[in-house]
Gaussian input, Z-matrix of N, CA and C with variables (Angstrom, degrees):
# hf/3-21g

backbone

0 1
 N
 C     1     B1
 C     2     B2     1     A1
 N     3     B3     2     A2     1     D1
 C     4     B4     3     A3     2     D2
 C     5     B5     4     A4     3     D3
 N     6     B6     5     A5     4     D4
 C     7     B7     6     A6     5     D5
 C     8     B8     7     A7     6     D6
 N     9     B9     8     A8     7     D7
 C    10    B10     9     A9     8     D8
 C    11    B11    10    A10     9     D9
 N    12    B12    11    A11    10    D10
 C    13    B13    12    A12    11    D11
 C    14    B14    13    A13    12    D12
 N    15    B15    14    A14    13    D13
 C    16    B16    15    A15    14    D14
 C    17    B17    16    A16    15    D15
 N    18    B18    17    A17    16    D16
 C    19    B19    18    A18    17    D17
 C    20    B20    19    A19    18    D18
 N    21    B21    20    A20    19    D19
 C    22    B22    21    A21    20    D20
 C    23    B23    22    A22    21    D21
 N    24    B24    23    A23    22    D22
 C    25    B25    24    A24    23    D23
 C    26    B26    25    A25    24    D24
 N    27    B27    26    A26    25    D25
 C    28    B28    27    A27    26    D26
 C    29    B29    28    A28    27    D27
 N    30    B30    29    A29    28    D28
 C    31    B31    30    A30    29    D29
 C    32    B32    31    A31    30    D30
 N    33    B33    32    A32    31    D31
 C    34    B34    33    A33    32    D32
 C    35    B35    34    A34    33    D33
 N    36    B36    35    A35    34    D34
 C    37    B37    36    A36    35    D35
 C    38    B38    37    A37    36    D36
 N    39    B39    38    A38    37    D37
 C    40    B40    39    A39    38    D38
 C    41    B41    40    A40    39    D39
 N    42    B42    41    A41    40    D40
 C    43    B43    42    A42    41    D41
 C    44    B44    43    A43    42    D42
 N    45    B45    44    A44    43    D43
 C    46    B46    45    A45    44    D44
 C    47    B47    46    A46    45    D45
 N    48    B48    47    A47    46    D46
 C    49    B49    48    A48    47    D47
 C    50    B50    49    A49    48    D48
 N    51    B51    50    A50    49    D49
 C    52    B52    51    A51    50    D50
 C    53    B53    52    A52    51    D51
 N    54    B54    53    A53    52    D52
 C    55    B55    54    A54    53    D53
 C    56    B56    55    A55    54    D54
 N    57    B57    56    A56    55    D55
 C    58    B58    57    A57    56    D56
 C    59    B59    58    A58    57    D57
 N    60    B60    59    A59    58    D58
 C    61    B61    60    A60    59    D59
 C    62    B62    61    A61    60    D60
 N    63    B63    62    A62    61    D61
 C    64    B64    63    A63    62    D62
 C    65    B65    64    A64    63    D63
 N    66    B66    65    A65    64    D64
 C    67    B67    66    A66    65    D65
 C    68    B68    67    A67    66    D66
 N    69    B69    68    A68    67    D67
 C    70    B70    69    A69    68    D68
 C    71    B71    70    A70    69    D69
 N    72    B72    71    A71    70    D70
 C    73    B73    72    A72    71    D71
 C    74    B74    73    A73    72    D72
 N    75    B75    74    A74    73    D73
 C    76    B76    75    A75    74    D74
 C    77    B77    76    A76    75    D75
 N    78    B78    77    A77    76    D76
 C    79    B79    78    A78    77    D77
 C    80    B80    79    A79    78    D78
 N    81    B81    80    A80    79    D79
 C    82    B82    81    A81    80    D80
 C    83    B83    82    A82    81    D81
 N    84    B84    83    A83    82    D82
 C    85    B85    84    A84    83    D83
 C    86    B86    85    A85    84    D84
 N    87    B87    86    A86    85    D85
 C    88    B88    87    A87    86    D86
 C    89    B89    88    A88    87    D87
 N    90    B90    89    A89    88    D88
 C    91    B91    90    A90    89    D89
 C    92    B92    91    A91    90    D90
 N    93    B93    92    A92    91    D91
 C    94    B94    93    A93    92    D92
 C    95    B95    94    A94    93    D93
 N    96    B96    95    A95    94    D94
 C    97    B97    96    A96    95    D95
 C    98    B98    97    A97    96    D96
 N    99    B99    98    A98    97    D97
 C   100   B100    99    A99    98    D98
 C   101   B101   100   A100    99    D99
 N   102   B102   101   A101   100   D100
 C   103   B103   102   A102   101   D101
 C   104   B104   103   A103   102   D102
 N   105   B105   104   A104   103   D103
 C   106   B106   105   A105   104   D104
 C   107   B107   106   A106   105   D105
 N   108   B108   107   A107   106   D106
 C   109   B109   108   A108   107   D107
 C   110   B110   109   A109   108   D108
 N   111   B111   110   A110   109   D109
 C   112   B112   111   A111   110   D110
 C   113   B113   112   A112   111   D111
 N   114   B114   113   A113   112   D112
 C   115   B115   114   A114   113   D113
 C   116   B116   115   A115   114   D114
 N   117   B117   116   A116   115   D115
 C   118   B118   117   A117   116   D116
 C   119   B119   118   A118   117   D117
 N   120   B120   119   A119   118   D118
 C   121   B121   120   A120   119   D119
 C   122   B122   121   A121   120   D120
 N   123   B123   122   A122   121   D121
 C   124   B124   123   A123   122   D122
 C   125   B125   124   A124   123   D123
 N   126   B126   125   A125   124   D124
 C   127   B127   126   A126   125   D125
 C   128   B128   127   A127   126   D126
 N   129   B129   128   A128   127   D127
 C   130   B130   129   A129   128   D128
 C   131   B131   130   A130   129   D129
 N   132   B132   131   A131   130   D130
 C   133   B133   132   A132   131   D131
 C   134   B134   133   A133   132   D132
 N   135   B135   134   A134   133   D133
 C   136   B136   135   A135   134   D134
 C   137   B137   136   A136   135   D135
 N   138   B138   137   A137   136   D136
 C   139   B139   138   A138   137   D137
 C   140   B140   139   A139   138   D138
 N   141   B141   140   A140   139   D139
 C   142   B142   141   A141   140   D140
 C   143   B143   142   A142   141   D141
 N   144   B144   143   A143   142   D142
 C   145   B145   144   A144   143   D143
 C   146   B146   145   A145   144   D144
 N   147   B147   146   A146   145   D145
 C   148   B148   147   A147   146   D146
 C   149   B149   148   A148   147   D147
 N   150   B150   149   A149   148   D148
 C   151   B151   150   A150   149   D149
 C   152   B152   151   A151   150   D150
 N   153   B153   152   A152   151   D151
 C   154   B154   153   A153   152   D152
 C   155   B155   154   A154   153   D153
 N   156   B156   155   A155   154   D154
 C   157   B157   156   A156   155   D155
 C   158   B158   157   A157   156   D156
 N   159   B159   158   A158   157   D157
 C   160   B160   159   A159   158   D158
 C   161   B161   160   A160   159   D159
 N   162   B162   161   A161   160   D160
 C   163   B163   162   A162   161   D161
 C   164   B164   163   A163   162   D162
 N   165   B165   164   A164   163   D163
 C   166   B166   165   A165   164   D164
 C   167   B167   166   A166   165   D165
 N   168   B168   167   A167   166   D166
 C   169   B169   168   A168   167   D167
 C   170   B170   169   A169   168   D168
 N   171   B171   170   A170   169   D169
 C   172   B172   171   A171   170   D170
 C   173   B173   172   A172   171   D171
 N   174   B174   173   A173   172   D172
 C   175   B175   174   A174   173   D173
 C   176   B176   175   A175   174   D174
 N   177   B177   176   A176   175   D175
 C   178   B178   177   A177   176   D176
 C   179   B179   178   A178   177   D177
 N   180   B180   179   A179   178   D178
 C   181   B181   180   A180   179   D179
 C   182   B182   181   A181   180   D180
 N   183   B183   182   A182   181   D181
 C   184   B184   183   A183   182   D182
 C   185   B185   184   A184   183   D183
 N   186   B186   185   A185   184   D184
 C   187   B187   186   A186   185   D185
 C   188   B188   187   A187   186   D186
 N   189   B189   188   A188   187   D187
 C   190   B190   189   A189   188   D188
 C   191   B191   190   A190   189   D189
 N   192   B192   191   A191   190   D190
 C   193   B193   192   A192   191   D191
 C   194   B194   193   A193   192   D192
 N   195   B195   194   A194   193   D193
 C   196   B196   195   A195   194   D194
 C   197   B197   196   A196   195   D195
 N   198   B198   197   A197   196   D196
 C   199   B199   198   A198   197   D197
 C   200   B200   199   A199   198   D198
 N   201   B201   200   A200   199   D199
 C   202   B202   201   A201   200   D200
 C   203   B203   202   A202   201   D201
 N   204   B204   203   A203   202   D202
 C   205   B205   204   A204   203   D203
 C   206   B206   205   A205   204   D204
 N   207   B207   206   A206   205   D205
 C   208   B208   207   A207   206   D206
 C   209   B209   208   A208   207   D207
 N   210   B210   209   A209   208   D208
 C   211   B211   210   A210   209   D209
 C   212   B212   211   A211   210   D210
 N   213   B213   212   A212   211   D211
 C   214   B214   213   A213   212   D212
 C   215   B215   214   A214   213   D213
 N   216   B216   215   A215   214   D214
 C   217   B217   216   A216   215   D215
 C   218   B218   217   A217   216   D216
 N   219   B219   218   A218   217   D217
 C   220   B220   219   A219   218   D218
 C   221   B221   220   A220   219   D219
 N   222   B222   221   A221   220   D220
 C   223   B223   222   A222   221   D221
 C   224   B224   223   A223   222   D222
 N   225   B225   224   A224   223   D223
 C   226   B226   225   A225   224   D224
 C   227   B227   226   A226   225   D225
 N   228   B228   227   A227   226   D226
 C   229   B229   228   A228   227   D227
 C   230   B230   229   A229   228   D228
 N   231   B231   230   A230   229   D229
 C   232   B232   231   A231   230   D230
 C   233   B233   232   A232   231   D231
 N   234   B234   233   A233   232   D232
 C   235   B235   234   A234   233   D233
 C   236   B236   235   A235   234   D234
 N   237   B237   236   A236   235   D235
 C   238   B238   237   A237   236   D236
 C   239   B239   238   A238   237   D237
 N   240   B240   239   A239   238   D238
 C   241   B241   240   A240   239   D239
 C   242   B242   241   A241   240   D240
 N   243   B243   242   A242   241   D241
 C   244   B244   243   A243   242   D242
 C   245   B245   244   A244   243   D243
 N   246   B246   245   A245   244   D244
 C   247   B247   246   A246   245   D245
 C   248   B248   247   A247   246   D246
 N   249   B249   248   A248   247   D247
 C   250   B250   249   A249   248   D248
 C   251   B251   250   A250   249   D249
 N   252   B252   251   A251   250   D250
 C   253   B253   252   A252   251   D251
 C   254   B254   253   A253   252   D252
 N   255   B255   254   A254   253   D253
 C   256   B256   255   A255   254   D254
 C   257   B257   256   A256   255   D255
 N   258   B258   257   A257   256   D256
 C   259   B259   258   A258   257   D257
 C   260   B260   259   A259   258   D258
 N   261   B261   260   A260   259   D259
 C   262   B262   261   A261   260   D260
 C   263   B263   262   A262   261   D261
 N   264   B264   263   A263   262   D262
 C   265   B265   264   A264   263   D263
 C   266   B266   265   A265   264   D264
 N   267   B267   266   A266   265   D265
 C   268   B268   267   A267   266   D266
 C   269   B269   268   A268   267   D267
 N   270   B270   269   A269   268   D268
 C   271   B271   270   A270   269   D269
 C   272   B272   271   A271   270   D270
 N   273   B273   272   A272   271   D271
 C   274   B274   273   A273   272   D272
 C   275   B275   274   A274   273   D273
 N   276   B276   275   A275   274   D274
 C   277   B277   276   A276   275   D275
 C   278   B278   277   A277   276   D276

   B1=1.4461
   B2=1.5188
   B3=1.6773
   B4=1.1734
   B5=1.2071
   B6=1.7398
   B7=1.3968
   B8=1.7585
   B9=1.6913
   B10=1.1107
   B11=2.0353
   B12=1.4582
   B13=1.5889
   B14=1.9353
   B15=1.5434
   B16=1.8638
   B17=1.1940
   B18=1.1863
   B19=1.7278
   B20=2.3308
   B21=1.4040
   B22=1.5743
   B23=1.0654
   B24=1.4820
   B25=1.3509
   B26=1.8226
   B27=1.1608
   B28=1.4340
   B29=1.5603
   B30=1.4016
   B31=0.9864
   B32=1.5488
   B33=1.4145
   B34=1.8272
   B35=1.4953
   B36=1.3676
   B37=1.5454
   B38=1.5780
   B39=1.1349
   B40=1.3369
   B41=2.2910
   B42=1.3783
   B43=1.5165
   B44=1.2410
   B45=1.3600
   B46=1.8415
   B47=1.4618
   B48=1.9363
   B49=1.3267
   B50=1.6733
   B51=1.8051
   B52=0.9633
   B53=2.0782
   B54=1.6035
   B55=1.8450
   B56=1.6049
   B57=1.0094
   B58=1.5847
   B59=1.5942
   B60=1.2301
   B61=1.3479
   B62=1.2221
   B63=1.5288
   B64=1.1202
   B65=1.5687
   B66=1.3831
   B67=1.4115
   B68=1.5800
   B69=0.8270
   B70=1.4372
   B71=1.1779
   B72=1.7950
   B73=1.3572
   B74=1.5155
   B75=1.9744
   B76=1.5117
   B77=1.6735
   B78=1.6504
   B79=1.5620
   B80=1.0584
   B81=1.3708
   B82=1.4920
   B83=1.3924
   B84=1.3893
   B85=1.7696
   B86=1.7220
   B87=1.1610
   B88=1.5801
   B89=2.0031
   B90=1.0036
   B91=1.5598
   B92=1.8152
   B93=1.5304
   B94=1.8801
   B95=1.8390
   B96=1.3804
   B97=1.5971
   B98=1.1731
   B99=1.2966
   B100=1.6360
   B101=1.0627
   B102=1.5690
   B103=1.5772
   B104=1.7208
   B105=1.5650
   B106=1.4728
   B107=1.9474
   B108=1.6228
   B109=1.1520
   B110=0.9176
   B111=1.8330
   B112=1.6845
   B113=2.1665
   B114=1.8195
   B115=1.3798
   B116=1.7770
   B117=1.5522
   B118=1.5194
   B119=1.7955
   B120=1.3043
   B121=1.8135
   B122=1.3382
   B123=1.6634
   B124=1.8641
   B125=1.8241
   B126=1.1012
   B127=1.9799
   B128=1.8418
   B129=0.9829
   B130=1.4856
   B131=1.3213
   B132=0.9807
   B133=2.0189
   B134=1.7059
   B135=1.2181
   B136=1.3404
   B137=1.5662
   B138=1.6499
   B139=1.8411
   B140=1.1098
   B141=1.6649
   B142=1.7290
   B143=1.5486
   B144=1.5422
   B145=1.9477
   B146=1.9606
   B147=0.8877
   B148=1.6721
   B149=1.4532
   B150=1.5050
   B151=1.3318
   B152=1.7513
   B153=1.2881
   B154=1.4350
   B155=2.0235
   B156=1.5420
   B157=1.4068
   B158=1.6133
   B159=1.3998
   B160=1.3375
   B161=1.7637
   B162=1.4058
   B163=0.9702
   B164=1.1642
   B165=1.4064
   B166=1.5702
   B167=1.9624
   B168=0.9988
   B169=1.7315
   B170=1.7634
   B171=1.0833
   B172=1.5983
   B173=1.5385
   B174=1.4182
   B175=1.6609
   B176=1.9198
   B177=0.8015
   B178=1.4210
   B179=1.6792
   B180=1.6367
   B181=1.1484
   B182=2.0522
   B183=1.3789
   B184=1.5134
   B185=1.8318
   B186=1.6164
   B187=1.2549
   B188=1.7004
   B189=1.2509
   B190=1.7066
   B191=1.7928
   B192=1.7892
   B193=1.0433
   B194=1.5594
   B195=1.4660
   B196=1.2485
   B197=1.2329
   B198=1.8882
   B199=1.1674
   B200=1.3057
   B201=1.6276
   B202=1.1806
   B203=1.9776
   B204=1.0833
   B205=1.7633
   B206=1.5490
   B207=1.2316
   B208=1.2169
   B209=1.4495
   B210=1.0266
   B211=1.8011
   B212=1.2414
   B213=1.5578
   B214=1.7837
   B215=1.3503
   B216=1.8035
   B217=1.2984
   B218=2.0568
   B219=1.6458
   B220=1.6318
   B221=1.5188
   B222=1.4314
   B223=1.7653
   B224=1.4384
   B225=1.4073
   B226=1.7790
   B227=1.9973
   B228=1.7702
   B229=1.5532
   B230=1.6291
   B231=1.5573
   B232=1.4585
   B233=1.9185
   B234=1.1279
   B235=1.7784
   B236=1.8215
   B237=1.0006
   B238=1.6077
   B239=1.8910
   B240=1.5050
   B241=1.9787
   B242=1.3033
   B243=1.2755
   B244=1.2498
   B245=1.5767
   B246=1.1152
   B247=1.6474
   B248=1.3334
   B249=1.3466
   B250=1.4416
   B251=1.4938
   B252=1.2109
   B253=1.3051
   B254=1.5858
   B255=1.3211
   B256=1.9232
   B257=1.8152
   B258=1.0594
   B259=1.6958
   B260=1.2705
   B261=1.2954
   B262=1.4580
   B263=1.6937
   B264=1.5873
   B265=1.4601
   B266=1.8969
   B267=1.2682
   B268=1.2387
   B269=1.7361
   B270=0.9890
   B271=1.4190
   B272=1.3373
   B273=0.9487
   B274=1.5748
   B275=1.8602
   B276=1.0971
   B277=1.2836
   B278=1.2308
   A1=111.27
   A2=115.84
   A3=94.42
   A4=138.03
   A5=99.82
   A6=114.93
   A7=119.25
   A8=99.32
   A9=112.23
   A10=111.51
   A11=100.42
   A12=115.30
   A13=100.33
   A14=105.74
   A15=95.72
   A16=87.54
   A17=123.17
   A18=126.55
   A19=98.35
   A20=97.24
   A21=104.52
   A22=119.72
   A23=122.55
   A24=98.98
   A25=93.37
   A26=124.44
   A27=115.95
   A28=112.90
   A29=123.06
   A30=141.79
   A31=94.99
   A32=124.32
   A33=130.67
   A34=98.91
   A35=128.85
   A36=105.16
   A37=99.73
   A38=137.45
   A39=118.90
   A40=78.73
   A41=125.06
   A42=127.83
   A43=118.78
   A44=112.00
   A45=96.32
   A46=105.59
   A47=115.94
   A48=112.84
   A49=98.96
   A50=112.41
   A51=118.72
   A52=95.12
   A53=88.54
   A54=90.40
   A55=110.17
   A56=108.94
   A57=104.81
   A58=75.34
   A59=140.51
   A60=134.66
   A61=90.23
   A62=149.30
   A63=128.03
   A64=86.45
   A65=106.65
   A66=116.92
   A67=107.59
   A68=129.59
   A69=144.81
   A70=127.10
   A71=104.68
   A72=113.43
   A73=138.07
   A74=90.42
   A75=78.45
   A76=127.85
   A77=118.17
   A78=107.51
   A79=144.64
   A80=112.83
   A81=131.78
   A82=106.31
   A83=120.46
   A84=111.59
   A85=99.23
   A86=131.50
   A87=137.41
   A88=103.58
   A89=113.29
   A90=126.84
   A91=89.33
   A92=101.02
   A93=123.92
   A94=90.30
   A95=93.73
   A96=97.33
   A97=139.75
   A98=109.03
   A99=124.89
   A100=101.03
   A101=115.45
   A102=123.47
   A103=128.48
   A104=95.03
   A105=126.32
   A106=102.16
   A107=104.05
   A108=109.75
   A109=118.26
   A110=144.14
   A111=130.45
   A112=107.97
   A113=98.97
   A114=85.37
   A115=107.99
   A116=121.45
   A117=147.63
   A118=85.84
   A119=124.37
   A120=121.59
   A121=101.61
   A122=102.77
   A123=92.25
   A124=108.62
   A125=103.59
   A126=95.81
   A127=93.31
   A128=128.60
   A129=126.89
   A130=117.71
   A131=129.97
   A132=142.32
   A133=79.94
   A134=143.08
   A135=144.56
   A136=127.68
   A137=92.95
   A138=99.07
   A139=109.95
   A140=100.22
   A141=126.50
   A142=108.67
   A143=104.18
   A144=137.08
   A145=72.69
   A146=119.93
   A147=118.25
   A148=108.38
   A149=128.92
   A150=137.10
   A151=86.44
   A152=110.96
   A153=112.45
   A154=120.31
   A155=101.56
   A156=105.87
   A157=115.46
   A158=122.65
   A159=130.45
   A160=108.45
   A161=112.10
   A162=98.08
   A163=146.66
   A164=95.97
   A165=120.57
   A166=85.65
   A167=120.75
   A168=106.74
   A169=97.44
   A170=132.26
   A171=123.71
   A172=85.43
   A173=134.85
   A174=123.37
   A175=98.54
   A176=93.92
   A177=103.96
   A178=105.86
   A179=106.63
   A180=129.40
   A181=100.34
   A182=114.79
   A183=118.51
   A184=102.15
   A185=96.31
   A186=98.75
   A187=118.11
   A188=113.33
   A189=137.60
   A190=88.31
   A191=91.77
   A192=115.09
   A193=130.73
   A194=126.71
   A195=132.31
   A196=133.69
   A197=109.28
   A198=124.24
   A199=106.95
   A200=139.31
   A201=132.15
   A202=110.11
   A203=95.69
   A204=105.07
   A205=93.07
   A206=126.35
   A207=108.21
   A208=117.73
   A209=117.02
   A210=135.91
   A211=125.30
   A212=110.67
   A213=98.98
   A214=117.10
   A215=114.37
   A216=115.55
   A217=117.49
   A218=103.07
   A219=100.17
   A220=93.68
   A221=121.13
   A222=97.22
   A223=120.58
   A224=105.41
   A225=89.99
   A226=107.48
   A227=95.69
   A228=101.77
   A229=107.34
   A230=101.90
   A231=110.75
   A232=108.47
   A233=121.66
   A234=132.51
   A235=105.88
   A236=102.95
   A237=85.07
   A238=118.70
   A239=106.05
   A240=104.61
   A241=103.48
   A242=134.85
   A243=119.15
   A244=122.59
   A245=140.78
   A246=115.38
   A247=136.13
   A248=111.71
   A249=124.72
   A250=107.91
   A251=127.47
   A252=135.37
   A253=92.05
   A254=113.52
   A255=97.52
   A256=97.04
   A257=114.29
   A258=111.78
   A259=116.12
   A260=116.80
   A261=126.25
   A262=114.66
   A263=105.82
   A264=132.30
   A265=93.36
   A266=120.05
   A267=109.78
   A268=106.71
   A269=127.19
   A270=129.94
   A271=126.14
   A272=118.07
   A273=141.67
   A274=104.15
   A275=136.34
   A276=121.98
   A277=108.24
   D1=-36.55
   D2=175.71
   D3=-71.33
   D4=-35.23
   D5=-177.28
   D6=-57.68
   D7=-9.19
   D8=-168.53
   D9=-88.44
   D10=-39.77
   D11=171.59
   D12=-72.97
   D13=-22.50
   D14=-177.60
   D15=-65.85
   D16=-55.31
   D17=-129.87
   D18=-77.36
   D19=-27.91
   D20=160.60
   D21=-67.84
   D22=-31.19
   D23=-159.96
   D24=-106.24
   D25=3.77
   D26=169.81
   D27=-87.40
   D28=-11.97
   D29=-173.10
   D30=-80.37
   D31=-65.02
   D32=171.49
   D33=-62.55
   D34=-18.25
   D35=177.32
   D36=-89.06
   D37=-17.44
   D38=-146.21
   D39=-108.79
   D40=-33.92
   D41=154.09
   D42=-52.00
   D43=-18.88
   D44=174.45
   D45=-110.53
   D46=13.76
   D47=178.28
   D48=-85.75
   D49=-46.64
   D50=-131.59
   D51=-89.32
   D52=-26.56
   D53=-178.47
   D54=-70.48
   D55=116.14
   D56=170.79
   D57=-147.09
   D58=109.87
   D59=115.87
   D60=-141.46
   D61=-15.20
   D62=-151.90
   D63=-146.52
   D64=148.48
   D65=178.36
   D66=-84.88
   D67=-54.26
   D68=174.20
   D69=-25.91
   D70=-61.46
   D71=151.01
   D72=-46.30
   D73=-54.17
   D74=175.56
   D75=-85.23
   D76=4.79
   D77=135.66
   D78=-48.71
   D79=-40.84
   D80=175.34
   D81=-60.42
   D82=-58.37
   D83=-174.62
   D84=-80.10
   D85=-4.08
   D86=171.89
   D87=-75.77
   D88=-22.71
   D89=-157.79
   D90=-96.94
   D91=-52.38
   D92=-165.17
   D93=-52.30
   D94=-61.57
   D95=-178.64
   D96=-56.49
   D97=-21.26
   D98=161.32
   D99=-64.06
   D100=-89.17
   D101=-173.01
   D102=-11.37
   D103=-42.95
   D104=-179.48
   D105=-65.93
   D106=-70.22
   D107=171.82
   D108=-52.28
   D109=-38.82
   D110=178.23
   D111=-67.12
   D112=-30.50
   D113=-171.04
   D114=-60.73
   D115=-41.25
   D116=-160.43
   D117=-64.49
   D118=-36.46
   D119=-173.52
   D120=-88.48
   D121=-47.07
   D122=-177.80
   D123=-57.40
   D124=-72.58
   D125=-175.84
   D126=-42.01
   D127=-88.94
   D128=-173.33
   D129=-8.12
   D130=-49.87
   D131=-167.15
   D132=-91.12
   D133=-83.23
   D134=173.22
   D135=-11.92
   D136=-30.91
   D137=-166.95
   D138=-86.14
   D139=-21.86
   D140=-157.76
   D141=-82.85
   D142=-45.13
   D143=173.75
   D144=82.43
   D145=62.22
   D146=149.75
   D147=-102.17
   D148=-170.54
   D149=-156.60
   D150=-77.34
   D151=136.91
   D152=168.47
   D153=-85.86
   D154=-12.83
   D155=-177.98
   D156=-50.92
   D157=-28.69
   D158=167.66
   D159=-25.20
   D160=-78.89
   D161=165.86
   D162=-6.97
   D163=-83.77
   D164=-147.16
   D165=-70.26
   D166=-40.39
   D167=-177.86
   D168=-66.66
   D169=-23.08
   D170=-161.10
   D171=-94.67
   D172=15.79
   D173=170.45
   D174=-136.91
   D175=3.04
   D176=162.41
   D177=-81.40
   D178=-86.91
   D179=-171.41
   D180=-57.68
   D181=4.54
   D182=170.04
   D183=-87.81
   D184=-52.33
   D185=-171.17
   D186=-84.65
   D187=36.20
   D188=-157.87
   D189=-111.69
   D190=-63.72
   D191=-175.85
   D192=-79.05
   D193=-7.66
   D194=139.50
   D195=-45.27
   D196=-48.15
   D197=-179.38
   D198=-76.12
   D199=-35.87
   D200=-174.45
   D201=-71.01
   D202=-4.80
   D203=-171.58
   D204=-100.66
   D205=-34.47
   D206=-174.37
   D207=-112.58
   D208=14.44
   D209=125.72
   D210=-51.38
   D211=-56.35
   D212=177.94
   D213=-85.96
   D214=-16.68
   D215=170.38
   D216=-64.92
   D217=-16.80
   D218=-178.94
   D219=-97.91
   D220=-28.88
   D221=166.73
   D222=-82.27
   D223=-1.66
   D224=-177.77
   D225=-91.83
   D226=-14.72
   D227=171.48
   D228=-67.11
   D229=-50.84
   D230=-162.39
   D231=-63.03
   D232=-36.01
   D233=178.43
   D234=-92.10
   D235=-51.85
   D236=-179.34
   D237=-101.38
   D238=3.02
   D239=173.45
   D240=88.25
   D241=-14.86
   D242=175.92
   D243=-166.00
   D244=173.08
   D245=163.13
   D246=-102.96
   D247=35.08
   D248=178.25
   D249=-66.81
   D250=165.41
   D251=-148.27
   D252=-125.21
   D253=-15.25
   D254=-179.74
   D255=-115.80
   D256=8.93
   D257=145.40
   D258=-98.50
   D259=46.62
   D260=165.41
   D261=-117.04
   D262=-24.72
   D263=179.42
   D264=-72.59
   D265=108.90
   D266=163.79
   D267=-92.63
   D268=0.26
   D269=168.03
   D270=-90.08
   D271=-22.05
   D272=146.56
   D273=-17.75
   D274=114.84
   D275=160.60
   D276=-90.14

């Protein structure tokens, strides 16, 4: 099982290396990789029978951080028209 949540979440790490044109995306595999990382802590803290609260703050402070991405992703639609990453370059001709 674990090798099975590693082998996901290198898969969303190596998708949130390769997306850089679009913001969107690379939230989405930024979101994949959490998810991945809380399942790899939940069994982990579980296998151990240590305090399980670990977690539950590392999917808190995930879903802290979803919302702060998709805040700057509706102002970066709403000021620059879209979420491409090279309409962020105003020097760009």
């Amino acid at each position: 099982m674990f090798l099975f949540l590693f082998g996901y979440s290198i898969i969303f790490l190596l998708s949130f290396i390769s997306k850089r044109k679009h913001l969107l995306a690379t939230l989405l595999s930024l979101e994949g990789l959490m998810l991945m990382l809380f399942a790899l802590l939940y069994l982990y803290s579980f296998s151990l029978s240590s305090n399980g609260n670990f977690p539950l703050v590392f999917l808190t402070l995930t879903a802290c951080e979803g919302a702060l991405g998709l805040s700057l992703l509706v102002s970066l639609v709403r000021t620059h028209g879209g979420d491409q990453f090279s309409s962020l370059n105003s020097l760009q001709c």
